[in-house]
N, C-alpha and C positions, 0 to 999 in steps of 0.2 A: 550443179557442182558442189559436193562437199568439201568445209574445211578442216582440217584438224589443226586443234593446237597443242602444241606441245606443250608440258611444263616441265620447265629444266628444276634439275633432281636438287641442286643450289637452293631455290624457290621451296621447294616442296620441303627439304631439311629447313632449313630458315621458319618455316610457319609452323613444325612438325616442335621445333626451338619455344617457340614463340606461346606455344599453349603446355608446356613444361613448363615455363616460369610463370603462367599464369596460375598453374595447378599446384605451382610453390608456395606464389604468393598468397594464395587462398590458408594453405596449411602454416603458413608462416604469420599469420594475422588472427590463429585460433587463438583466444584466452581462454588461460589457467583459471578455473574456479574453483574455490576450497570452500567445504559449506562446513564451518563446523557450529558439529551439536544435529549431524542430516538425520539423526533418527527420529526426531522430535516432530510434532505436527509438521509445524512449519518449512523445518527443514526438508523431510519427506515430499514437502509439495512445490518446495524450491527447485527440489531435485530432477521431479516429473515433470516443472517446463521447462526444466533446460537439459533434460538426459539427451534428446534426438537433434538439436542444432549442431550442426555441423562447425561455426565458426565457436563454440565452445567446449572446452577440455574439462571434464571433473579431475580434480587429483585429488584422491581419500589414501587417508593411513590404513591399513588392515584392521580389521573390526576390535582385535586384542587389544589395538595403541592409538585409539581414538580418542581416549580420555587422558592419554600418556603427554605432558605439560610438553617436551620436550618436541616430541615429535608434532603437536597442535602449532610451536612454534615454528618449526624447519617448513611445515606445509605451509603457513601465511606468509612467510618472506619468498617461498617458491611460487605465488597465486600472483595473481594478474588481480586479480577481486576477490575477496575475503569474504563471507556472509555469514555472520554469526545469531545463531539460532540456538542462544545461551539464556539462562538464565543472570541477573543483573551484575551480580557479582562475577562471574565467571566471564561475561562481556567488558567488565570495567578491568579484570586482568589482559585480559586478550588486547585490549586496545591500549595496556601501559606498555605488551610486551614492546609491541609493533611501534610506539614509540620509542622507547629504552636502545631501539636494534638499529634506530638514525634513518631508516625503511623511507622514501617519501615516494615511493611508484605506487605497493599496492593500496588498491580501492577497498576500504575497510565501511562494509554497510550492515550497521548490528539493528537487529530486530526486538531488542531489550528496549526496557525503560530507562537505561540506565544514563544514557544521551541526549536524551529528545529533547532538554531544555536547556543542553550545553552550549557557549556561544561557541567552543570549538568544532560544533557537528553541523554539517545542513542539514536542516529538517525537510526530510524525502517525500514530501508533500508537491508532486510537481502543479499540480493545479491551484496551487496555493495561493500565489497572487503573482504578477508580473515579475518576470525575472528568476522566479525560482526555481524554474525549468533548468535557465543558464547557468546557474547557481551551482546546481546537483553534477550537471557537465564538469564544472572546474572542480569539484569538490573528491577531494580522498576521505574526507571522514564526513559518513553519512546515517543520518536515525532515521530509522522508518519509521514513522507514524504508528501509534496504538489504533487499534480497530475500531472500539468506539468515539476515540476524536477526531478519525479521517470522516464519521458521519458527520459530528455534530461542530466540526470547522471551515467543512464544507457547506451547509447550512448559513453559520452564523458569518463566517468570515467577511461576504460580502455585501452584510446587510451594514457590517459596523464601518467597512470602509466605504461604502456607498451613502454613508452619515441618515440609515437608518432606522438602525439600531443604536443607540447610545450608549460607548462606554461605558463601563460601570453597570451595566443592564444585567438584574437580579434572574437569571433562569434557572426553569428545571428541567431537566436531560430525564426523557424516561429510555429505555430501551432496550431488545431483546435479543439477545443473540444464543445460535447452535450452540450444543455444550462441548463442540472441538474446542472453542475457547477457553476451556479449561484444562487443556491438555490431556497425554495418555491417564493419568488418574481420573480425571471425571468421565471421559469417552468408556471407560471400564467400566467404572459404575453403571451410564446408562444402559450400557450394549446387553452388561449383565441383569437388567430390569430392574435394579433396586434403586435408581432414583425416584424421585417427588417430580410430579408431572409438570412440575412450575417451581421456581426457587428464584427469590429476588436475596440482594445481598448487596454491600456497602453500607451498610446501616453504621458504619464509623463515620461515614462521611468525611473518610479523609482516601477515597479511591488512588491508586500510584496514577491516575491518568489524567486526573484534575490540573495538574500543573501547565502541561501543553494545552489542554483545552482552554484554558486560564489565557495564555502567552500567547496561540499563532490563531487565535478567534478576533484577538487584539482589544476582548471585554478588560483585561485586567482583572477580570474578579472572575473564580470558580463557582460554575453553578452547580445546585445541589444535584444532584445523580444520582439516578436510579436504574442503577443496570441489572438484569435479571435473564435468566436461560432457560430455553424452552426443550421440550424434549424431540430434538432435533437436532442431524448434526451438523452441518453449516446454512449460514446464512444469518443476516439481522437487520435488522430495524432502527434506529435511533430517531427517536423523536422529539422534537421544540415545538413547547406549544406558548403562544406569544397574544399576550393582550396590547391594541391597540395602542389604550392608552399610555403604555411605557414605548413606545416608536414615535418616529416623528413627526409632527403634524401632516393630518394627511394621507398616511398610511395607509393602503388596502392590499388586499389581497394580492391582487393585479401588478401592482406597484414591487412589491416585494416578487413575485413571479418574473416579470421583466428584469430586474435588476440580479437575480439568479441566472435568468437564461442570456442573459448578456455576457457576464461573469466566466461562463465555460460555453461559450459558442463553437468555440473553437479544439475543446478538448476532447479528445480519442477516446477516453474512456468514461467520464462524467455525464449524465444526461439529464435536462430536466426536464420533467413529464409535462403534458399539455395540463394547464389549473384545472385543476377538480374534476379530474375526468373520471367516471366514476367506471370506463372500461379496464382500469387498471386494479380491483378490487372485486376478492375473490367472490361469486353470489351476490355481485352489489355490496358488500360492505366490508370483506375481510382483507389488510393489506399483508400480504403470504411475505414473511420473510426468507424464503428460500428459492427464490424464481432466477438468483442469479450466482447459483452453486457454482463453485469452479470457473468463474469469471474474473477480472480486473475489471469491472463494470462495475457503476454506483449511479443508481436512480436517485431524483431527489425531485419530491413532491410538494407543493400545496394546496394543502386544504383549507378553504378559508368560509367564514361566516361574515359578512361587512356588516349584517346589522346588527349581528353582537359583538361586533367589533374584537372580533380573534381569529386568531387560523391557527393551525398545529402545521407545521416541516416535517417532514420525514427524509428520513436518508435511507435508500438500500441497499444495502452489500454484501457479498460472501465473505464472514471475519477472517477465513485462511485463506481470500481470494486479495481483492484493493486492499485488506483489511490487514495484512501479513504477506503470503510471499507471491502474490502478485506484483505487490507495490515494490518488493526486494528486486525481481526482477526488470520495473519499469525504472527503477531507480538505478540498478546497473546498467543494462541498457545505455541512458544517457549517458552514466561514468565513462564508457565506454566508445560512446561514441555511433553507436549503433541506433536502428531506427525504435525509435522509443516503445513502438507495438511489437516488437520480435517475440515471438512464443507466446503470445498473449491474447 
């Protein structure tokens, strides 16, 4: 004997109800994202992980009035999250307007220098140290980290709070990165082949990046730096090379490994490679700055010698990837509220 059951038309409207307000609610939960300055490296790559999610809305002014003051302001007080991919000046206006207008909703996350050692900004570093994951959640005004000291803070940071490293500890930052890091001018250059196959520079040694490396390393002192561009166009290297005898008694290789991979066990996109693995190195000896193009991914190595008593840190990253608007994006994300890997 067969049974049939009916479903009363009641029921069937009622659930037909029921995935309408779901499919509301979905659209009623998108945020407004305003990138301004999206032509620019950064911004362009800002734009490409978040053009296909669904739970997020670009709104751009027409190409003619992108630079127009007025209308840069009507889009940030209409944004849900702001993302400024300006130069410093142009970011340090940007963030009086949004002040000056009483604004305290939208998420303002500039990718300039011109914040990162403001105490009214989070520094968008979430692997930073405890807490400042939850930090970056509460936080309306947030600086993204400079490229080459999300390597070399991730590095240092938790040698100095693991009282390995000692404050005050005199280093030198080598390191190389793509010449995207130089923006549409330099990418010109090399594409057109008239660059120098190697070009190092900072020779003022007074780099705009030294201050944060200085601050959220927690050395209090800026080490000397040497950053230089290869001819490639993303990807980089940052490397600390560390003698023995300025660390704490005791100090090895191992030592310092452990207290790294303890440090980000837990982080989604930080990795620290197995000590001195030497499969990680291109022909046995070459460490390829470019193996993690187009990622929010950062390796971080050691290599150590215990009988000469030193090792060298490396950090890997893509500088338009963790390094720029990966990190924009992990850092709205949390603002947001959302899972902190979305589009990444």
């Amino acid at each position: 004997m067969s049974i049939t059951i009916v479903v009363p038309k009641l029921m069937r409207a009622a659930r037909y109800n029921c995935l309408l307000l779901l499919a509301f609610a979905h659209t009623a939960t998108s945020f407004k994202v305003f990138i301004d300055g999206s032509a620019g490296t950064t911004g362009l790559q800002v734009r490409d992980r978040l053009k296909n999610r669904p739970e997020i809305t670009l709104i751009d002014p027409p190409d003619s009035m992108r630079k127009d003051e007025s209308t840069r302001k009507e889009f940030m007080l209409k944004s849900d999250v702001t993302i400024l991919c300006l130069p410093d000046s142009a970011s340090s206006d940007s963030a009086r307007w949004l002040t000056e207008s009483g604004d305290t909703n939208t998420v303002l996350i500039d990718a300039s220098t011109a914040f990162r050692v403001d105490p009214d900004f989070t520094y968008g570093f979430a692997e930073l140290c405890e807490g400042q994951r939850e930090a970056i959640k509460k936080s309306k005004r947030i600086s993204n980290p400079g490229c080459y000291p999300t390597g070399f803070i991730a590095l240092t940071r938790p040698l100095v709070s693991g009282g390995l490293l000692p404050e005050g500890s005199s280093l030198t930052v080598n390191a190389i990165s793509g010449y995207s890091g130089g923006g549409k001018q330099l990418m010109e250059i090399h594409e057109a082949g008239e660059a120098e196959p190697w070009g190092a520079y900072g020779f003022n040694l007074a780099h705009k990046h030294l201050p944060e490396m200085s601050l959220y390393s927690k050395l209090g002192k800026a080490p000397i730096f040497q950053p230089q561009v290869g001819s490639f166009p993303q990807g980089m290297v940052v490397s600390v090379p560390l003698h023995y005898g300025s660390l704490a008694e005791g100090v090895t290789g191992e030592k310092i490994w452990k207290e790294l991979k303890g440090w980000y066990k837990d982080s989604k996109f930080v990795k620290v490679m197995e000590l001195e693995s030497g499969e990680y190195l291109e022909r046995g000896a070459f460490l390829r700055p470019d193996t993690l193009m187009n990622t929010n991914k950062m390796e971080l190595f050691v290599f150590a010698n215990d009988s000469a008593q030193q090792c060298v840190l490396c950090a890997r990253l893509d500088n338009l990837g963790k390094g720029a608007s990966g990190a924009a994006v992990q850092n709205m994300n949390l603002a947001l509220g959302l899972d902190e890997d979305a589009g990444l």
